[in-house]
N, C-alpha and C positions, 0 to 999 in steps of 0.2 A: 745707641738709642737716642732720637732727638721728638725732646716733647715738646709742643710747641705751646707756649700762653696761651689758654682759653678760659673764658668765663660760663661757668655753669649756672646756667638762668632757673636749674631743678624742674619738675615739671612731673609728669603722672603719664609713664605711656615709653613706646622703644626710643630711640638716640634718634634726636635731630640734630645733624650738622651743619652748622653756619658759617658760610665761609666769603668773604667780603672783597671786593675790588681790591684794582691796585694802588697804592698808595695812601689806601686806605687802612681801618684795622678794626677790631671783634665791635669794638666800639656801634658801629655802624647799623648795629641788628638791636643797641638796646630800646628802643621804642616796639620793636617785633617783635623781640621774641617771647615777651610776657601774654600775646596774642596765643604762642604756641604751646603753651606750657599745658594746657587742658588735656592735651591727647600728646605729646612728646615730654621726653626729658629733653631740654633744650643748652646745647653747648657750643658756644660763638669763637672761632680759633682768630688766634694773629698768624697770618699765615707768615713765613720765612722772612725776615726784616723787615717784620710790616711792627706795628705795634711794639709790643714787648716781646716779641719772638726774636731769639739772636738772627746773625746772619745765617743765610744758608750755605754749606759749602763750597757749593757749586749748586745754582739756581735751575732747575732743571725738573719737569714734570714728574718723572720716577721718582727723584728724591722725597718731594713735596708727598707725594701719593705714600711714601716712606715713612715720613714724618707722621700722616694723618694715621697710621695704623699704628707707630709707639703710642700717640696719644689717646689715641679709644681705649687702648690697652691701657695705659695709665687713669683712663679715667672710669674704669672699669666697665668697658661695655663688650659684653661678649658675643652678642647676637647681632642679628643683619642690623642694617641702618639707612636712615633717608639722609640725604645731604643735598643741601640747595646751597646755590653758590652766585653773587651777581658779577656781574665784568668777568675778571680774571678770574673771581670764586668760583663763578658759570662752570669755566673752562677745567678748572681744580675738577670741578663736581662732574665732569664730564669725562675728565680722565680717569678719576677713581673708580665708576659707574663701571667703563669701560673696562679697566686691568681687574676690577673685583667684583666680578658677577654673583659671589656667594658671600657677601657683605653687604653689597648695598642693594637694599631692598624697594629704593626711589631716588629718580634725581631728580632736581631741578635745576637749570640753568636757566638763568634771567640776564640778557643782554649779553650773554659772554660768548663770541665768534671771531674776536680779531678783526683786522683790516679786510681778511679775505683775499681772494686775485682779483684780475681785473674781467673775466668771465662770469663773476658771480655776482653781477649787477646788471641784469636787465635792462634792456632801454637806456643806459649811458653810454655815451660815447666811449670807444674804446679807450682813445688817448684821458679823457678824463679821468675812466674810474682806473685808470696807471698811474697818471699823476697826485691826482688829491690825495689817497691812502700813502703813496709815498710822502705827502707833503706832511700829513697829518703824524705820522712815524719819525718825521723828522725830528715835528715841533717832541715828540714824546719825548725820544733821547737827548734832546738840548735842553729838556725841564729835571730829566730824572736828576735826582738825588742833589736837587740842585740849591744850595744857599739864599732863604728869603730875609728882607731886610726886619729890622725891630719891630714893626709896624704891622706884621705879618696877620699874626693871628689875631688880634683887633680886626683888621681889615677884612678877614674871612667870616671872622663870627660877625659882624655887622651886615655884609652880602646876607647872610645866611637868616637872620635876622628880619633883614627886609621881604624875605622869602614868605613872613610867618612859622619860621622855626623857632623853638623855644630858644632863650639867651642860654639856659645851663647846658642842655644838649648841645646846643653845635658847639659851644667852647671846649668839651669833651672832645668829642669824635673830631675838631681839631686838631686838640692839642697831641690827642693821640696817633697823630698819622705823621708827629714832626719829632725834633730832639732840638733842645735850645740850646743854645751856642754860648761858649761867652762874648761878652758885649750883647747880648740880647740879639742876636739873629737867629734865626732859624735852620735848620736843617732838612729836608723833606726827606723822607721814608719810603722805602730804602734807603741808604747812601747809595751812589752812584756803581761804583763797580755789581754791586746784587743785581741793582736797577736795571743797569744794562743787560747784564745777564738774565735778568728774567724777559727782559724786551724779547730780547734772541729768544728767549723759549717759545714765550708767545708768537711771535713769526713764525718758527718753525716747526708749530704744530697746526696741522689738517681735521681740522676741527670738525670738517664734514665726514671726513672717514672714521673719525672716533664715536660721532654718534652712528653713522653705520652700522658700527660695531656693537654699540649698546645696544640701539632697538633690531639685530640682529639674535645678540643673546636675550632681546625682551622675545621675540616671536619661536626662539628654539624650545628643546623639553631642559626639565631641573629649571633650576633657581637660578634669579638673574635678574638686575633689576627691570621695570619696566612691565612685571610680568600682566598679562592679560587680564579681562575683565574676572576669569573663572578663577581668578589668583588670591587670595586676600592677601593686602598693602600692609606696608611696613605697620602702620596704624595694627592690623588686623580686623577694620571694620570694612575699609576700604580700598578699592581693586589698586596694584603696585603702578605707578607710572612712572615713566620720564617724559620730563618738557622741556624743551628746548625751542628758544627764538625768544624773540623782544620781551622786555621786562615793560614797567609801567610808563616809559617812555620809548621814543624813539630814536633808533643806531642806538651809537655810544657816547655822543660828545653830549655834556650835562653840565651843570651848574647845582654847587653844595645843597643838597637837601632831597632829590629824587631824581632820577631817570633821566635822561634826552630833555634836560631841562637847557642846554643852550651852553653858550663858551664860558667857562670859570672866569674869575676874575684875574687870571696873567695873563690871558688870551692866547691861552691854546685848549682844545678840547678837554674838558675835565668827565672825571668817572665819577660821579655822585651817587652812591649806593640807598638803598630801601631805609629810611629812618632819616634822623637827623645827622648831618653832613658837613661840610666844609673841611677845605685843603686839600693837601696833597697833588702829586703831580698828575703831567698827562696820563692816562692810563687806561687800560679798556676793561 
């Protein structure tokens, strides 16, 4: 049984599950999820080498999907549940949706589809949308798990700073996405072997046929998320849905503090989740 660090935000109403980018950690949801407390019990996970969650054994969708069902169980939640997830949470939220149609009661995915192929871009040149995805995949695994200098997280919370982020949030949701070295370096989260291994996961999941699969079990009969208007939603006031596509920015490459806000500060695509932000690596 592997239960993973979450923070219970409490709240009046069925499980909402928060689940955060990559290289990112629960951290990331605290400005939101006191928004959600009114109609949800509200609980922000560190998903598998993210935060204070250990490593995972082998980084892999199933697992994760594994993981998230010890923890509801530990945090005693026995009925359906909505879970929204950005970046790689998206994709968490998408996979669970999809393997557990009689638990999750709603997804949400904000931003979270991968690099994609090179078919799945409209109007680009073939050779380009081959290249750039591949180039941007590169820059990810040359950043994962990768040693920042002393200087690190100053550097991040001041970016994040000039953003109009509060100074105590993003030194948080920094500090929380790193592990300090001695001599004051930095370490980014995951370590590299997870890192990599979760890379691999994310490439090689079909993100379009997983939500096939959801709003297939949303349009069939029995329970499932997603369900129809004539349904009442995990809430119980409101119809079940999932969403899927673009979160409050646009693609995936962001700068610390919200969405498709543009290249981090190492200069390569950075994943900046919903709330206050900075750090961490490339990640989608």
């Amino acid at each position: 049984m592997t239960v993973l660090h979450s923070r219970d935000h409490g709240g009046d109403g069925p499980l909402l599950l928060l689940l955060h980018g990559a290289g990112r950690s629960s951290a990331d949801w605290a400005a939101a999820a006191p928004r959600l407390t009114g109609r949800h019990r509200v609980l922000a996970v560190d998903l598998p080498g993210h935060g204070r969650s250990a490593p995972a054994g082998s980084w892999d969708f199933a697992e994760v999907c594994a993981d998230l069902d010890d923890t509801l169980t530990a945090a005693g939640s026995a009925g359906r549940v909505a879970v929204a997830g950005h970046s790689l949470g998206g994709m968490v939220a998408s996979a669970y949706a999809a393997t557990r149609p009689d638990r999750v009661a709603a997804a949400v995915d904000l931003d979270g589809f991968g690099w994609g192929r090179p078919d799945q871009y409209p109007g680009v040149p073939e050779e380009e949308a081959a290249r750039r995805p591949a180039e941007i995949g590169a820059m990810s695994r040359a950043a994962a798990g990768a040693r920042m200098p002393a200087g690190y997280v100053a550097d991040q919370v001041a970016y994040s700073v000039g953003l109009g982020i509060p100074r105590v949030p993003a030194e948080e949701t920094c500090r929380a996405s790193v592990r300090e070295l001695p001599g004051g370096e930095w370490q980014l989260l995951p370590e590299r072997p997870g890192a990599v291994e979760m890379l691999d996961a994310m490439d090689g999941l079909d993100l379009f046929a997983v939500l096939r699969r959801v709003l297939s079990a949303a349009a069939g009969p029995g329970p499932g998320p997603a369900a129809d208007a004539a349904r009442p939603g995990v809430d119980g006031r409101s119809p079940g849905r999932v969403r899927a596509g673009p979160g409050p920015g646009s693609g995936r490459a962001g700068g610390p503090g919200a969405p498709g806000r543009g290249r981090g500060r190492r200069g390569h695509p950075r994943d900046a989740p919903p709330g206050p932000g900075a750090g961490g690596f490339a990640g989608r």
